[in-house]
N, C-alpha and C positions, 0 to 999 in steps of 0.2 A: 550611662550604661550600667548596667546590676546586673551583675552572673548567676543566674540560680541554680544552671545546673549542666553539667558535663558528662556528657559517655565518651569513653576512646576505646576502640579495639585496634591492636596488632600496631600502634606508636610504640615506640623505644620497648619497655617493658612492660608495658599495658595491654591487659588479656580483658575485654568485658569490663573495663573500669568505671565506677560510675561516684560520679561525688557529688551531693547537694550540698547549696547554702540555703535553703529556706529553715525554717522552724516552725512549731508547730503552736508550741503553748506559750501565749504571751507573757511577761514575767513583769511583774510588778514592782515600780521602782528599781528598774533595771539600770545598771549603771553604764548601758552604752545606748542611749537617746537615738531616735530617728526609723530603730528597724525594721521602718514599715513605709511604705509607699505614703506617701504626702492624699490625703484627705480620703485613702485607702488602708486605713489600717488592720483589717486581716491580710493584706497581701505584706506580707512581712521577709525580711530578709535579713543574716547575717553580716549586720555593718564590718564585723572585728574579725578574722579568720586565724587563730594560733594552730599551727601544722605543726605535726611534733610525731617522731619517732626513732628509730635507731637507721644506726647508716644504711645506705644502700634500700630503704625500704620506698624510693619515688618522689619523694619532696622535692629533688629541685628539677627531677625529669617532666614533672606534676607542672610545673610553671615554664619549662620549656613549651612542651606540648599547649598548654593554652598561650604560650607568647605565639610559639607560628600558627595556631589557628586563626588568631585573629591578624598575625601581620597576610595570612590567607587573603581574610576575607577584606581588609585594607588593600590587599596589593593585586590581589584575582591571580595571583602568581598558585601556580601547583608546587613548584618545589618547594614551598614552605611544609609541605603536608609527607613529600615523596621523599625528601630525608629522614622521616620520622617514622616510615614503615621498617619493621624488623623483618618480617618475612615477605620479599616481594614476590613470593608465586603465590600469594595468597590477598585475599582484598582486605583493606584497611579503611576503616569508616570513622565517622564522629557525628555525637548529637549533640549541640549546644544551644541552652536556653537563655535569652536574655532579653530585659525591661530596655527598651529603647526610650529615648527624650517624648515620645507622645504617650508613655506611661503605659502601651500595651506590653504584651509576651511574643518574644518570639520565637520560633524554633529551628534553627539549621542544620540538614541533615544532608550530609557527606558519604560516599561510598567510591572509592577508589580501586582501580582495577588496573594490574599492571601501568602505574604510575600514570594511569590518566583519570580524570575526574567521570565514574561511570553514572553517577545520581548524583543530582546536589534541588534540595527542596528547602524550599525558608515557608512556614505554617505563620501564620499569627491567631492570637486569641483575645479577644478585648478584656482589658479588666476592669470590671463595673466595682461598684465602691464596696458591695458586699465582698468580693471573689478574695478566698486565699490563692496561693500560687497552685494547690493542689485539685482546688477547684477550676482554674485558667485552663491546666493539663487536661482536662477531659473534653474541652471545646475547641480543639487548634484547628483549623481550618485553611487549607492550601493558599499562599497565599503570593508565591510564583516559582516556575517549576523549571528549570535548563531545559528540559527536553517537550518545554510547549510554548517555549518563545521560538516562532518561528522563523523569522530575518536573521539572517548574517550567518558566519561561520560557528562552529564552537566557541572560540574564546571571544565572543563577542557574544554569545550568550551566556557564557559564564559572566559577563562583565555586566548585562543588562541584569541579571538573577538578581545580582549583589548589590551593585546599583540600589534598587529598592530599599537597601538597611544602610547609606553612605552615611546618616549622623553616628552611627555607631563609637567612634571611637575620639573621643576629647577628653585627654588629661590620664592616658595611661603610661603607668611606670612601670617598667619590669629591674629588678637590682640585681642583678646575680655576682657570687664571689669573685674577684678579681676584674671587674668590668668598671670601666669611670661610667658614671651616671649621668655627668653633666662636668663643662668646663665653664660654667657661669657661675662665680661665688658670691654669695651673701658676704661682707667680712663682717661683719657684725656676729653672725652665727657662727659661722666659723670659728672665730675669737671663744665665743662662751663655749662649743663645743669640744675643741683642743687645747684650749686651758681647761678642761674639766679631764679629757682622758689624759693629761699629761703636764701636770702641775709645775714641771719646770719650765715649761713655755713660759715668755713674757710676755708676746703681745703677734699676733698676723696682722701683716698690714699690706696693701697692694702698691706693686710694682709702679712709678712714674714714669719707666721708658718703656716698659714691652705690655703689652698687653694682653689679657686673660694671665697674667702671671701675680704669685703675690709670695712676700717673705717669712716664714714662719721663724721666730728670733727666740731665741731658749734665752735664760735668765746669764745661762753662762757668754752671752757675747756670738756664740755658733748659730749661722743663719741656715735655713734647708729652703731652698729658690722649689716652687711647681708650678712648672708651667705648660699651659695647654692639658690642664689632668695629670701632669706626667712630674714628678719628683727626681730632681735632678742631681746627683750624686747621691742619692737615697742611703740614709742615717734616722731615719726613723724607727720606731716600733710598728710591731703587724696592729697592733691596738691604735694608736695614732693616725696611721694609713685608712683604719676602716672610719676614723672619727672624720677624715674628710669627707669621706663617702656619706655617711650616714648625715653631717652639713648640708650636702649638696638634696638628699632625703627628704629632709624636714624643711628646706626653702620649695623644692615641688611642690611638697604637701601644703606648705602653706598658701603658696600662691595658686595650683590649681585644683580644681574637686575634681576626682574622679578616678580608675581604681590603681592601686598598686599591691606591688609584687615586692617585696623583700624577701633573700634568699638567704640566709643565716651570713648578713652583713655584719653583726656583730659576736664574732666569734671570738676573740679575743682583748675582753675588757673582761671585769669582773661583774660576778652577777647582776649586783644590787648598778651598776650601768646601764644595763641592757633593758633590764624594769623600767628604768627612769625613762631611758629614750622610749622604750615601747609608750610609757604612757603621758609622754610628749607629743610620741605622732599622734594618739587617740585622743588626746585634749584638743589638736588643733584639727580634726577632719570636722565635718557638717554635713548636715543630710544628705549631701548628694558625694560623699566620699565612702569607699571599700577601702579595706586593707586583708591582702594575706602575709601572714608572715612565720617562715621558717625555725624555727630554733631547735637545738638541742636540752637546752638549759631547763631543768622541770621545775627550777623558782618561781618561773614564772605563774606556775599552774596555782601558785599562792594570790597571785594577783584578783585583787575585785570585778573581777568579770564574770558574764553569765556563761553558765555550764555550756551552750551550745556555741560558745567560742572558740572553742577546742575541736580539734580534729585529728584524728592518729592513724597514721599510716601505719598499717603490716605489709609484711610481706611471706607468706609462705610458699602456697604454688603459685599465687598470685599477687599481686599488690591491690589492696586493699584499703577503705576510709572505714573508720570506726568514728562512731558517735558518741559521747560520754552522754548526752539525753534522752539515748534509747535506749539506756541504760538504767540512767537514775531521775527518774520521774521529776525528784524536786531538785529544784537550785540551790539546796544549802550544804550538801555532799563536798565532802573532800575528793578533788581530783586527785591531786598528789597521794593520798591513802590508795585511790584505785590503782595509779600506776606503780607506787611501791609492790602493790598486792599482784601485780601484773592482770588483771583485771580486763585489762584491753588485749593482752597477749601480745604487748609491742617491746617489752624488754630486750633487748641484746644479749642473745643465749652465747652464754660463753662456755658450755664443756667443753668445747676440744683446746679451749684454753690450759685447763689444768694439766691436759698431755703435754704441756710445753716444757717444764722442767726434764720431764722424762728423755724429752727427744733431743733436748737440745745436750744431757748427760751421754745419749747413745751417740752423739755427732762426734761429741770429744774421745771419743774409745778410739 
């Protein structure tokens, strides 16, 4: 499954939101292989997604929102959808495009009214070997409709709609901060992992009497037991804790293809970490692997990746994606000069910061 493209109105913070991963101009000797449909290559698409802005501006509400969209169309459940409305006297809808396992486009379009499902349409569009993705868009064609399946009650035809798209979803991951990923360890990875964010480790080794549990043994003699996800008299670092996490990351990613979500899982290591790992998971994905991933950290915007990797949230009256390639025509631009230069308009406006010394003198009077 390949996401090309999202609209949401009236979810969490989302007013008319719309984000694409397609691209337009093919880059030559581009250092992330594959982003293009297998013996279709103008239908091209963003293998690497780097999301990056200042707080509060939707990145991880951004991956909420398409987590229940699709645990939606997985579960035919509404309240995936009906938690995520902000204003419920008003309708909330979603359009989401995606390459299914038979290589076409499809399109799902959602309209929600007073928490019930009031339109839901899935379009398909074939993609012949010429079509970019933007060529597909102009030929979508109905392709089953809730309200023209005749038989059964409503949520029996909400469940026949969806039906129709059931290979949809194999091999996705969503990571969000403080959530276990998985209670299945690699210990191998693990080892190379937390001996790397945490040098006084000697050695993780697994547990012989309890099972899903293993011991992580510092040099100093002191053991820290986790078991079932869960760290048991917890003596770790917040940098250590997310290095399990991020273990558990890189054994998905290696053993399944298919899309994930990383939500600034690595917030606590040093830079030149977070690089490495990022460009750990991107050495191990293959053609049929996504990746979004979250961060704050603008080092990475040093990294050899192609300009249309990047994606930058604002938030003024609305939340907002900015493209650094509809911006800078060629791929050998410095991102990081742009975002210094605020360029994208995603910096973190801090005036009312400098009123702080003032206020916090008037507090003490």
């Amino acid at each position: 499954m390949i996401l090309m493209n999202l609209k949401v109105n009236n979810f969490y913070e989302f007013k008319n939101f719309d984000i694409n991963f397609s691209y337009l101009k093919k880059i030559k000797d581009s250092t992330i292989p594959y982003e293009y449909l297998e013996e279709k290559p103008n239908f091209r698409f963003k293998k690497v997604n780097i999301i990056m802005g200042a707080n509060a501006t939707g990145k991880t509400i951004f991956g909420q929102t398409l987590y229940n969209i699709f645990r939606f169309l997985i579960d035919k459940d509404t309240k995936h959808l009906t938690k995520m409305i902000d204003n419920l006297q008003a309708e909330a809808d979603f359009e989401i495009d995606l390459v299914l396992s038979d290589l076409n486009l499809y399109r799902v379009k959602c309209i929600i009214e007073n928490e019930e499902i009031k339109t839901l349409t899935i379009e398909k569009s074939t993609i012949t070997k010429k079509n970019s993705y933007e060529d597909c868009c102009k030929k979508f064609k109905i392709y089953t409709d809730i309200d023209k399946i005749k038989k059964g009650d409503r949520k029996l035809k909400l469940f026949l709609t969806l039906e129709s798209i059931e290979d949809l979803f194999t091999g996705i991951l969503f990571a969000f901060p403080g959530e276990i990923v998985d209670k299945n360890y690699n210990i191998k990875i693990l080892n190379l992992i937390l001996k790397t964010f945490d040098p006084s480790i000697k050695e993780v080794v697994e547990s012989l009497e309890v099972e899903d549990t293993y011991h992580i043994i510092f040099k100093t003699g002191k053991t820290v037991i986790v078991q079932d996800g869960e760290i048991l008299k917890n003596s770790l670092s917040k940098g250590t804790e997310e290095g399990i996490e991020i273990a558990n990351i890189i054994d998905n990613i290696r053993k399944n293809r298919g899309l994930y979500f990383i939500d600034e899982k690595i917030s606590y290591v040093h830079s030149e970490l977070e690089i490495e790992i990022l460009n750990q998971m991107i050495n191990l994905m293959d053609s049929k692997s996504r990746l979004f991933f979250t961060t704050h950290n603008t080092d990475i915007l040093e990294m050899n990746l192609p300009i249309h990797s990047f994606t930058f949230f604002k938030k003024e009256e609305k939340i907002e994606a900015v493209y650094p390639e509809s911006i800078y025509k060629r791929n050998d631009r410095s991102i990081m000069n742009a975002v210094k230069n605020d360029v994208f308009n995603t910096i973190p406006k801090t005036d009312l910061l400098y009123e702080l010394e003032e206020v916090c003198y008037e507090s003490e009077q």
